[in-house]
TORTOR-684497 format. One record per residue (C-alpha): residue number from 1; residue in three letters; x, y, z. Coordinates in steps of 0.5 Angstrom, whole numbers, plus 500, padded with zeros to 3 digits. Layout:
TORTOR-684497
[r NUM; "ALA"; [X; Y; Z]];
...
***
This chain:
TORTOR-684497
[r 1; "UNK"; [438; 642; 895]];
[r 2; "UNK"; [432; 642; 891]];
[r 3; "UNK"; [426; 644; 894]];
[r 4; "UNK"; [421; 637; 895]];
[r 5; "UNK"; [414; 638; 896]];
[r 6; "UNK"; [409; 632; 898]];
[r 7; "UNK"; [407; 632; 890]];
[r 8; "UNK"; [415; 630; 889]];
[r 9; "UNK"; [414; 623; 894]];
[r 10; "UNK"; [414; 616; 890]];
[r 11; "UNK"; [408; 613; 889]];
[r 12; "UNK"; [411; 608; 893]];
[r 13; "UNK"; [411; 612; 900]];
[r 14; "UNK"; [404; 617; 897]];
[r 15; "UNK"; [401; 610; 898]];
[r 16; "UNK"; [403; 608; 904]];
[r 17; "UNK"; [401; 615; 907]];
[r 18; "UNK"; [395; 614; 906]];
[r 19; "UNK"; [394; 607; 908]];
[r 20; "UNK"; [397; 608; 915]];
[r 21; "UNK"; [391; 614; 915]];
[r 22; "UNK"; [385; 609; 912]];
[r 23; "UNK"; [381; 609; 918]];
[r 24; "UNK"; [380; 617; 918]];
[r 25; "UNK"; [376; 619; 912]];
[r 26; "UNK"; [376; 626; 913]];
[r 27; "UNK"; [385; 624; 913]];
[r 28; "UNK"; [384; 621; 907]];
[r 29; "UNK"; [378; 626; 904]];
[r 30; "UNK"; [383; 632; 905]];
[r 31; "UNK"; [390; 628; 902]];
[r 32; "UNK"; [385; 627; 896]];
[r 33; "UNK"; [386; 635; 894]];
[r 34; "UNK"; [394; 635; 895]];
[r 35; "UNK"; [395; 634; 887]];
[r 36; "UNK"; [393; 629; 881]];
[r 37; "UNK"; [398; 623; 885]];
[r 38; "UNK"; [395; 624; 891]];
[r 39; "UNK"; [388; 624; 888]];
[r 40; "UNK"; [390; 617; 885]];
[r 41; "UNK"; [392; 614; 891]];
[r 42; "UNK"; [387; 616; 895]];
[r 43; "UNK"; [380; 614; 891]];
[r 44; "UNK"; [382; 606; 893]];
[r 45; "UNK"; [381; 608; 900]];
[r 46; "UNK"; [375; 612; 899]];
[r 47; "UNK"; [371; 608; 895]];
[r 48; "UNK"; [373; 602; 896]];
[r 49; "UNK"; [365; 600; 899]];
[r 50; "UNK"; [360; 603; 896]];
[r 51; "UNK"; [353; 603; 899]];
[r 52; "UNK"; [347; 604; 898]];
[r 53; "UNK"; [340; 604; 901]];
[r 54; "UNK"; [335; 608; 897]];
[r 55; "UNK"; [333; 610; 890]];
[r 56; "UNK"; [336; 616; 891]];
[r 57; "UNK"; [343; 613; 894]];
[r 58; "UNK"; [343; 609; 887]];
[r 59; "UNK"; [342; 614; 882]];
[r 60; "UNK"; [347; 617; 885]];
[r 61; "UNK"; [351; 612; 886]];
[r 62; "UNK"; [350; 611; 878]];
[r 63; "UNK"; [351; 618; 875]];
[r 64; "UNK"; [359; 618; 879]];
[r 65; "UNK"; [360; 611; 876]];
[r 66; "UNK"; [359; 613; 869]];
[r 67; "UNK"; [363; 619; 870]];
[r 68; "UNK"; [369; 617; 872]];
[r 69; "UNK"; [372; 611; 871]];
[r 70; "UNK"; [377; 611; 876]];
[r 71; "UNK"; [372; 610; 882]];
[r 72; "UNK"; [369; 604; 878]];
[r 73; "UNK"; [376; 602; 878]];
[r 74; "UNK"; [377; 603; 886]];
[r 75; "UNK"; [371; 600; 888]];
[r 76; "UNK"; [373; 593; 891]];
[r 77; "UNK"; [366; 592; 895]];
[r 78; "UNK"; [358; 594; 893]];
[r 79; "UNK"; [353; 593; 900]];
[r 80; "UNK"; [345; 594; 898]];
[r 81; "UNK"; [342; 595; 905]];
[r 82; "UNK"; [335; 597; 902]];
[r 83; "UNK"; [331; 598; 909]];
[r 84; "UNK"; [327; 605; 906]];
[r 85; "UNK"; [324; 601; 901]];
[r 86; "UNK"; [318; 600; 900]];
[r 87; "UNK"; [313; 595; 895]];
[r 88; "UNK"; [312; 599; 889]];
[r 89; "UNK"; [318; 602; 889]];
[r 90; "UNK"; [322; 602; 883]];
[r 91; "UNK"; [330; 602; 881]];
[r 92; "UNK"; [330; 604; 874]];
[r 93; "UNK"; [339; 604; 876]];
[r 94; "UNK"; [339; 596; 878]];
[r 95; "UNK"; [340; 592; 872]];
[r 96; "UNK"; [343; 598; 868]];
[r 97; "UNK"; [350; 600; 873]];
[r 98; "UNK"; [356; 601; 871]];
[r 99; "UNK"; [360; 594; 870]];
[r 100; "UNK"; [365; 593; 876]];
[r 101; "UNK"; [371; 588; 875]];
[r 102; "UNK"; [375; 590; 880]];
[r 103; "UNK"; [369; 588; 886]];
[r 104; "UNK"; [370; 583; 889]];
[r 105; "UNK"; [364; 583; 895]];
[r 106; "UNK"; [357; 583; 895]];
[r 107; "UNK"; [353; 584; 901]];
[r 108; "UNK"; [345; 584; 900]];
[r 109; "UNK"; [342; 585; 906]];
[r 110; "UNK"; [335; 586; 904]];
[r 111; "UNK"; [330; 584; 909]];
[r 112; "UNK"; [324; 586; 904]];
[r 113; "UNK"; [322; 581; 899]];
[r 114; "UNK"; [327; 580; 893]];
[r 115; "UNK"; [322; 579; 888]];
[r 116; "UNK"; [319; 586; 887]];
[r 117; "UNK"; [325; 585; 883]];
[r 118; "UNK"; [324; 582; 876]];
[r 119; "UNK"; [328; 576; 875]];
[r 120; "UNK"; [332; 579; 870]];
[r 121; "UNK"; [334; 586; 873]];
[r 122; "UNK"; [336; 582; 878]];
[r 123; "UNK"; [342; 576; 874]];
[r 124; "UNK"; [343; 584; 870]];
[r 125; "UNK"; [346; 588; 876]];
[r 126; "UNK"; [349; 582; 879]];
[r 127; "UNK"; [353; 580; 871]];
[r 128; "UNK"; [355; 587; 873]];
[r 129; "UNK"; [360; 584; 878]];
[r 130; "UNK"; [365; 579; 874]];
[r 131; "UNK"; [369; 578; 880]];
[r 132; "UNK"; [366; 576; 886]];
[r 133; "UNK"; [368; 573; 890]];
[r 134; "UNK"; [365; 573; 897]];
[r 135; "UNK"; [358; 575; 897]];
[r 136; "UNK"; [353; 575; 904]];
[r 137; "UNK"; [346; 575; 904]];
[r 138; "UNK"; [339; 575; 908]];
[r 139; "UNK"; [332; 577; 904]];
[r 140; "UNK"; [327; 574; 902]];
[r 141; "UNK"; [326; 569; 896]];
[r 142; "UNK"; [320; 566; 893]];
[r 143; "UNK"; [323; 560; 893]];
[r 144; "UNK"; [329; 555; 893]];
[r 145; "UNK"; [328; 557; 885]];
[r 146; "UNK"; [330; 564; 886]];
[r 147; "UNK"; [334; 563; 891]];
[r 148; "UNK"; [338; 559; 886]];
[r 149; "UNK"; [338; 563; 881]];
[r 150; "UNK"; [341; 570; 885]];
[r 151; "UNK"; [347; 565; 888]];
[r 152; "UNK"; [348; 562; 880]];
[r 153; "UNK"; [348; 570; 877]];
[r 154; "UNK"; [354; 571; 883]];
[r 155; "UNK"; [358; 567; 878]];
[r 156; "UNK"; [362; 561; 879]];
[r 157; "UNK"; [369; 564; 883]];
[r 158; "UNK"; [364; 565; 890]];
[r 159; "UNK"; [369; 562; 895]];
[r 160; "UNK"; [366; 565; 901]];
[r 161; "UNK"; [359; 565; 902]];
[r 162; "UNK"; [355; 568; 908]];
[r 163; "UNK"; [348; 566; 909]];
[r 164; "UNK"; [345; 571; 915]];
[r 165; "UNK"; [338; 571; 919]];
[r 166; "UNK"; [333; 574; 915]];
[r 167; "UNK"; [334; 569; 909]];
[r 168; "UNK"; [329; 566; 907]];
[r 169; "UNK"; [325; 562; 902]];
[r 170; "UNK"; [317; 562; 902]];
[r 171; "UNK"; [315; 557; 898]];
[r 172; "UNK"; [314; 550; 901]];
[r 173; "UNK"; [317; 547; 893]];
[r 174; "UNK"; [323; 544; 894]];
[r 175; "UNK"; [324; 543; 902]];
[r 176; "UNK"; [324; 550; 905]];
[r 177; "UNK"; [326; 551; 912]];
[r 178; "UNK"; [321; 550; 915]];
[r 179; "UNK"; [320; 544; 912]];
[r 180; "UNK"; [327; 543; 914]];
[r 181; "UNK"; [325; 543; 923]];
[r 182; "UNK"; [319; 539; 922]];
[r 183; "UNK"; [325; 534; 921]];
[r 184; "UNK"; [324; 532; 913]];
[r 185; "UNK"; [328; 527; 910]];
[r 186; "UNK"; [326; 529; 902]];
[r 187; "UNK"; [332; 527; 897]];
[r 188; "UNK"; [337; 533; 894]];
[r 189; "UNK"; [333; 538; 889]];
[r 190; "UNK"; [335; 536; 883]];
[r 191; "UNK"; [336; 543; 881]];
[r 192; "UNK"; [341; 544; 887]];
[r 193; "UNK"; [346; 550; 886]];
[r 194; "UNK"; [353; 548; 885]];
[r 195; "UNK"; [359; 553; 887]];
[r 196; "UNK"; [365; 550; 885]];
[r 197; "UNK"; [370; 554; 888]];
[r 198; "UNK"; [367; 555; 895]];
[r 199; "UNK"; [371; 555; 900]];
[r 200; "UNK"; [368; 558; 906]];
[r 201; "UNK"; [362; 558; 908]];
[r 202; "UNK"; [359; 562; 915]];
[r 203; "UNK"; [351; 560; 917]];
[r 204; "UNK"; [350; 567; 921]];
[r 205; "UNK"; [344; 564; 925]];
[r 206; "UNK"; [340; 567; 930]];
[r 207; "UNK"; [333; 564; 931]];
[r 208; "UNK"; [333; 559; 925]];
[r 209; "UNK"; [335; 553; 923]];
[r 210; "UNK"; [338; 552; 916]];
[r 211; "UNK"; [337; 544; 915]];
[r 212; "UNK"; [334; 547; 908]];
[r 213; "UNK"; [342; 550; 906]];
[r 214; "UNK"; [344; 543; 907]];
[r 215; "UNK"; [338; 539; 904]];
[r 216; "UNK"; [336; 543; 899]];
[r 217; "UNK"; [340; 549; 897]];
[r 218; "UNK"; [347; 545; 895]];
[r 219; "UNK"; [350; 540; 891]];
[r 220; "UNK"; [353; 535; 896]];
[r 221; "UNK"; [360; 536; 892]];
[r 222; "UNK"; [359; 543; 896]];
[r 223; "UNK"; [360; 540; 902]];
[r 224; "UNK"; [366; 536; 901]];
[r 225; "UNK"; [370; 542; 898]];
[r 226; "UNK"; [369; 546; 904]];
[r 227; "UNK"; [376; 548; 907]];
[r 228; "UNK"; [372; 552; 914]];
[r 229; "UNK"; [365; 553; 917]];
[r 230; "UNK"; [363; 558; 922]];
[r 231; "UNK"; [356; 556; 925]];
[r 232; "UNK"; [354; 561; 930]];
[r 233; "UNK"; [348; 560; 935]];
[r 234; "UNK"; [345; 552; 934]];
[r 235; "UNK"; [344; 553; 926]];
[r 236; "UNK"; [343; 546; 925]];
[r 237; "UNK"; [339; 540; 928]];
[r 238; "UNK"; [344; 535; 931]];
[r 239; "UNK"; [343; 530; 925]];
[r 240; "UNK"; [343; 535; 920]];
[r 241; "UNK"; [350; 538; 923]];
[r 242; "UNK"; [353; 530; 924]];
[r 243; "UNK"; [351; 529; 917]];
[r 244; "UNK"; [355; 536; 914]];
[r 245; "UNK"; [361; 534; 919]];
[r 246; "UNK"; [361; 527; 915]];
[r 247; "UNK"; [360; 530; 908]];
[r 248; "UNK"; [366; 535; 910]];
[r 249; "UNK"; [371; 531; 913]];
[r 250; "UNK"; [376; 529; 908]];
[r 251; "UNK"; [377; 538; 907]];
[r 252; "UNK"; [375; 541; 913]];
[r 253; "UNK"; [381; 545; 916]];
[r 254; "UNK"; [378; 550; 920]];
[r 255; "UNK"; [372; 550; 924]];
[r 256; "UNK"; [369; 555; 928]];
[r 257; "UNK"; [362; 553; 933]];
[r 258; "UNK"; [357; 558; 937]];
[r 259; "UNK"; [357; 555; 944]];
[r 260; "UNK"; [350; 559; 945]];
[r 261; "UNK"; [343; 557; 942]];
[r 262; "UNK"; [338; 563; 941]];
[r 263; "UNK"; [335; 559; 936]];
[r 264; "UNK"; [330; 556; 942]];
[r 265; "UNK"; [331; 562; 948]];
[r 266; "UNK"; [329; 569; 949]];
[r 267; "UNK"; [332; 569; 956]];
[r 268; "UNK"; [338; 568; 958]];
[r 269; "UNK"; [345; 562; 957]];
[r 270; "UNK"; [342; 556; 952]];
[r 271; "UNK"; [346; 553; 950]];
[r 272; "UNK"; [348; 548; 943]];
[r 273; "UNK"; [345; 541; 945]];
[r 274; "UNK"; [350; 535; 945]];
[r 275; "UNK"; [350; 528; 941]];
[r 276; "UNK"; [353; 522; 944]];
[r 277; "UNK"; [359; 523; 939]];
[r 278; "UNK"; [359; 527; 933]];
[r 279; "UNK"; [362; 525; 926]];
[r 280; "UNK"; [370; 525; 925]];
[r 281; "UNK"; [373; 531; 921]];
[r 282; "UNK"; [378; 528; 919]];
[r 283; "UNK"; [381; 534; 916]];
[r 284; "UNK"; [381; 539; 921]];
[r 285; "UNK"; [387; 543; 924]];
[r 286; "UNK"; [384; 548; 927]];
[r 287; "UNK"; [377; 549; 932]];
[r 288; "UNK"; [375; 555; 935]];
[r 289; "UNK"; [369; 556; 940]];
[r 290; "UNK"; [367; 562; 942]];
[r 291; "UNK"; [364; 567; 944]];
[r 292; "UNK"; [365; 566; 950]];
[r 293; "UNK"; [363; 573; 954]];
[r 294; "UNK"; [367; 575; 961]];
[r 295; "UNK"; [363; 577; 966]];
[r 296; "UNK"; [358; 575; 971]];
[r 297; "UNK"; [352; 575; 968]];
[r 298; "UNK"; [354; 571; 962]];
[r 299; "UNK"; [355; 566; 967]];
[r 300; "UNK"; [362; 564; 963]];
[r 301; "UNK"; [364; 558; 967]];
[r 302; "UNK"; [358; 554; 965]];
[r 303; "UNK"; [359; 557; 958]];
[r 304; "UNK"; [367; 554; 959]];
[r 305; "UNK"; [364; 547; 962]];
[r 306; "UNK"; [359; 546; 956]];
[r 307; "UNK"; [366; 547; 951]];
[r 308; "UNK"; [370; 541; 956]];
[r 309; "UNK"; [363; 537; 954]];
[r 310; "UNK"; [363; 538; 947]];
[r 311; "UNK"; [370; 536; 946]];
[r 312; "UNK"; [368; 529; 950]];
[r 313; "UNK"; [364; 528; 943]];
[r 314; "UNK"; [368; 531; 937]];
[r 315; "UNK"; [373; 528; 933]];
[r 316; "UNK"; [379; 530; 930]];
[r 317; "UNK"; [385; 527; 931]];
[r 318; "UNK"; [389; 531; 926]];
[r 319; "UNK"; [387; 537; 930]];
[r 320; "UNK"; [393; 542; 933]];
[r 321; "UNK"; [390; 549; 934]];
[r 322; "UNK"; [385; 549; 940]];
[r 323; "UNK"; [382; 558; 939]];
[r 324; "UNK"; [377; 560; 945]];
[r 325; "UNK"; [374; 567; 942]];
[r 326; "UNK"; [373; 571; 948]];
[r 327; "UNK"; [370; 578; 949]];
[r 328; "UNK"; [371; 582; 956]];
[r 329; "UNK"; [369; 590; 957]];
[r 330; "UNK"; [374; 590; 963]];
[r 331; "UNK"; [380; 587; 965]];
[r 332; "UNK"; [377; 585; 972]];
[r 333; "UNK"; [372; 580; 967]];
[r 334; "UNK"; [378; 576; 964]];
[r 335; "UNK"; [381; 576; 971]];
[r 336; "UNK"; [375; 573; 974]];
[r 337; "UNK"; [375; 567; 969]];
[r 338; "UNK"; [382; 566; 970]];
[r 339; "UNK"; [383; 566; 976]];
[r 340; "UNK"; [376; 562; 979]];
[r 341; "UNK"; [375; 558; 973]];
[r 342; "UNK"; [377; 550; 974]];
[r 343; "UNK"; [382; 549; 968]];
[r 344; "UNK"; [384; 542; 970]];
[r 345; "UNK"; [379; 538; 966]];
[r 346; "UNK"; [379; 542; 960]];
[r 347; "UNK"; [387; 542; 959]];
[r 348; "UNK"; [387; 535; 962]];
[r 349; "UNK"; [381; 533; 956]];
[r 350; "UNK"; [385; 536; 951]];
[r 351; "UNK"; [392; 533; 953]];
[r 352; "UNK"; [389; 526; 952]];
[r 353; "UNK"; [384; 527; 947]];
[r 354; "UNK"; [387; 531; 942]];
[r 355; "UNK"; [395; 529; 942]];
[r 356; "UNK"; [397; 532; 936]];
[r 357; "UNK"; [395; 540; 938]];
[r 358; "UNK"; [401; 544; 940]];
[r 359; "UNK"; [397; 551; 941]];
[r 360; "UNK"; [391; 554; 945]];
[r 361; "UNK"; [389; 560; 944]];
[r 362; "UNK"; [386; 565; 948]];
[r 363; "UNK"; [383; 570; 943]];
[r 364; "UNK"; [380; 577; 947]];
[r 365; "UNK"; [376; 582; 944]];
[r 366; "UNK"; [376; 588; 948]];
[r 367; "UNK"; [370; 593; 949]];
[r 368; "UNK"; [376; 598; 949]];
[r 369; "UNK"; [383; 597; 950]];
[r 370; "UNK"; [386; 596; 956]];
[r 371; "UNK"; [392; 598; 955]];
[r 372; "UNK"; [399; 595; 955]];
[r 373; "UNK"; [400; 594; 962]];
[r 374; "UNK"; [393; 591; 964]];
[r 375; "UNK"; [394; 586; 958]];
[r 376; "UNK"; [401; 584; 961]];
[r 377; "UNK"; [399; 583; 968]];
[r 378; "UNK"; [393; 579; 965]];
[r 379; "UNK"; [398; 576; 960]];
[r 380; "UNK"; [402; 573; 966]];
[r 381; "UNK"; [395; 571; 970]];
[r 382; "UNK"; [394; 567; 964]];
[r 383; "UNK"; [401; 564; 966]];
[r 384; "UNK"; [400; 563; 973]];
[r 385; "UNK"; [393; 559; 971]];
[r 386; "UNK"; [391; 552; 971]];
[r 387; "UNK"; [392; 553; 963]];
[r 388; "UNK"; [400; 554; 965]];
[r 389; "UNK"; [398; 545; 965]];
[r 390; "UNK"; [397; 546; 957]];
[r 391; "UNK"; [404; 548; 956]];
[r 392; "UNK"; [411; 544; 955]];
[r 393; "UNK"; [413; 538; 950]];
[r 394; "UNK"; [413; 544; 945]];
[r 395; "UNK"; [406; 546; 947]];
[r 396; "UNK"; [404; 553; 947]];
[r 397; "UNK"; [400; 557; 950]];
[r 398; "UNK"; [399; 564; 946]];
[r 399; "UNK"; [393; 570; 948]];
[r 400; "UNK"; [391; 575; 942]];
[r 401; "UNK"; [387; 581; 943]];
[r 402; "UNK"; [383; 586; 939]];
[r 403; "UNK"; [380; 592; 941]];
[r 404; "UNK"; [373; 593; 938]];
[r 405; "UNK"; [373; 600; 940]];
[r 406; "UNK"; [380; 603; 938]];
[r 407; "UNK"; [377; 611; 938]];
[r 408; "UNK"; [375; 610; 946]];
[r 409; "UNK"; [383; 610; 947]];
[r 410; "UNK"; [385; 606; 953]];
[r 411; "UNK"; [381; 603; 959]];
[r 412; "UNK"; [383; 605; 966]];
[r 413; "UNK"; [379; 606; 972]];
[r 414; "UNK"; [379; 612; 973]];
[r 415; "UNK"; [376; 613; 966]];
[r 416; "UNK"; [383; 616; 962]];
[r 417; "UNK"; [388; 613; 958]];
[r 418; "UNK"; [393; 609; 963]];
[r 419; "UNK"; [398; 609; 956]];
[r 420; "UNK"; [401; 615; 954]];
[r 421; "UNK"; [402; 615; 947]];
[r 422; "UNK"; [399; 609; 946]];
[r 423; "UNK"; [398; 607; 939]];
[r 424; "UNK"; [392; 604; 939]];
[r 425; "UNK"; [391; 604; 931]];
[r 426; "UNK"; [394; 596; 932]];
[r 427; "UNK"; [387; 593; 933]];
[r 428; "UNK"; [390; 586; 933]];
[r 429; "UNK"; [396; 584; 939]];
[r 430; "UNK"; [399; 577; 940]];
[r 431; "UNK"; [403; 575; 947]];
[r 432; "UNK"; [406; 568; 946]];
[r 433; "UNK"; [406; 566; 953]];
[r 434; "UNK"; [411; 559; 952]];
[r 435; "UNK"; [417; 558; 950]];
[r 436; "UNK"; [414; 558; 943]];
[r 437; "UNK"; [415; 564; 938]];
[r 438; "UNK"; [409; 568; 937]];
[r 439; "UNK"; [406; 566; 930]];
[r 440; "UNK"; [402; 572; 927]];
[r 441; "UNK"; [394; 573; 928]];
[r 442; "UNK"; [389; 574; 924]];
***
């Protein structure tokens, strides 16, 4: 029998090996030293975010880049989070980086103004990468100008755009944001951005109103070709997010919405205003509300009665996936809504109101795993609950959970793991509690 070395294995199963240790870089550092086929096999999982702070971390960036393609190869993803800069401060590297075809996102969250930058070395670097196709920002812009051009120079096949706190725009030309809460009407820029092949756009608000990104910011064919929008926190006044709902309505599919408003509290559960009734989407397959958080202090059941009268005043007839995003730090959390929560009215609303919905979902983040056996007694809480209703004529009713802490191990009362041998690198679980079968999270 010949003797087989880890160096023999097909690249088929090398690869595999490694991918099922990705997590642990230390793991996948030490697999890059077995031979030249593992070194292959590992760069992609080593490199595949590159970040970078300072100048120091990008001249370095750029002297491996230019020494070895392979690693320009396996970057898929380039995170610019310069806090340690300063005005004056230079970055020679920034135009002049090495070409990467293979990076697919960008992540440029520089809460110090973009325009110490010149114009011109910023379109450089971001010609650097071809490819992009998902981009989140929060910085500072000049103005709507600037702004533009940035977003312009990431190419035209951006089909995800995430627009975090912390963008703004300082120049009042062109309707700014705070324009935008002082209720302007202004007409759409002439010069309004134009990114053809978008398709998902998230507004990460906390404490802003984004009306200008609508106003201001985009072409209105960019609206009507959105295919899902998440809205955290209340983003948009109510006319502003009625007017997007009409202009999304023929394509919108998948829609995710913030219950809690921290644009107008410091303290406390605010909660998004309602109107008497919103736009239809007449697209929309999918509606997900969350973050509902479990636990007494975060008064969840007023959180849940905000979401039965936010489902009296939206529309979406063709709707039949209904997700509720939850977070619970202990299984006694998810008990206590389950248990004490009135579902009847909620389950009752969605009955009548959207007939063609055949799935609600649960969807629960934990701090920490609770391990299979809370799960399974929380899953069969689920059953006996007042969303049981929900469940017959081929409705389902189904409970997801991931953990948010997969390194803690698994929660017990007693501070050790309950499950023995867990395995807890599956970060995403789904119990389908209908007669139903289960269908594959996200």
């Amino acid at each position: 029998m010949p003797n087989l070395d880890c160096g023999t294995l097909p690249l088929e199963i090398v690869q595999e090996i490694i991918k099922w240790n990705a997590d642990y870089t230390n793991a996948v550092r030490a697999s890059s030293l077995v031979s030249r086929l593992w070194r292959e096999a590992s760069l992609k999982f080593l490199f595949r975010d590159i970040a970078f702070r300072d100048k120091r971390q990008l001249d370095g960036w750029d002297r491996w880049l230019k020494g070895s393609p392979q690693i320009v190869q396996a970057v898929r993803r380039v995170q610019f989070f310069p806090s340690c800069l300063a005005p004056q401060d230079t970055l020679p590297h920034l135009p002049s980086m090495t070409v990467m075809p293979g990076v697919t996102d960008l992540e440029w969250c520089f809460y110090s103004p973009t325009r110490m930058f010149p114009e011109s070395d910023l379109v450089q670097f971001l010609h650097n990468f071809p490819s992009l196709r998902s981009v989140t920002l929060a910085s500072e812009f000049a103005d709507l100008g600037s702004l533009k051009t940035f977003l312009g120079a990431c190419g035209p096949n951006v089909a995800t755009l995430e627009l975090q706190e912390g963008l703004t725009c300082l120049s009042k030309h062109g309707g700014t944001k705070k324009a935008a809460q002082k209720g302007s009407n202004c007409s759409k820029s002439p010069n309004a951005l134009d990114l053809p092949k978008l398709e998902h756009l998230v507004i990460g608000s906390e404490r802003s109103f984004f009306d200008w990104v609508y106003k201001d910011l985009f072409t209105p064919s960019v609206f009507r070709q959105l295919h899902s929008l998440t809205i955290e926190s209340e983003a948009f006044t109510l006319p502003t997010l009625n007017q997007i709902f009409e202009a999304c309505s023929p394509t919108l599919l998948q829609l995710t919405i913030d219950p809690t408003n921290k644009t107008l509290s410091n303290d406390g559960i605010s909660l998004r205003p309602l109107p008497e009734m919103f736009s239809p989407i007449q697209a929309l397959t999918k509606l997900t509300i969350g973050l509902f958080y479990f636990g007494g202090t975060w008064e969840p059941e007023n959180v849940l009665d905000w979401a039965c009268a936010f489902l009296e005043v939206f529309q979406a007839k063709n709707l039949a996936t209904l997700e509720f995003l939850c977070y619970a730090a202990e299984p006694m959390d998810v008990t206590e809504v389950l248990e004490d929560y009135d579902w009847g009215p909620l389950v009752t609303l969605v009955r009548k109101n959207y007939k063609n919905v055949q799935e609600l979902v649960l969807w629960i983040t934990m701090e920490m795993d609770f391990g299979r056996r809370a799960r399974a007694s929380l899953e069969q809480q689920a059953r006996a609950s007042g969303l049981s209703k929900f469940v017959g004529e081929g409705k389902r009713l189904n409970v997801k959970w991931t953990v948010e802490n997969p390194s803690w191990g698994s929660y017990s009362d007693d501070g050790f793991s309950e499950d023995d041998g867990e395995d807890t690198n599956d970060n995403s679980k789904e119990e389908d509690i209908s007669d139903g079968s289960p269908e594959e999270g996200y």
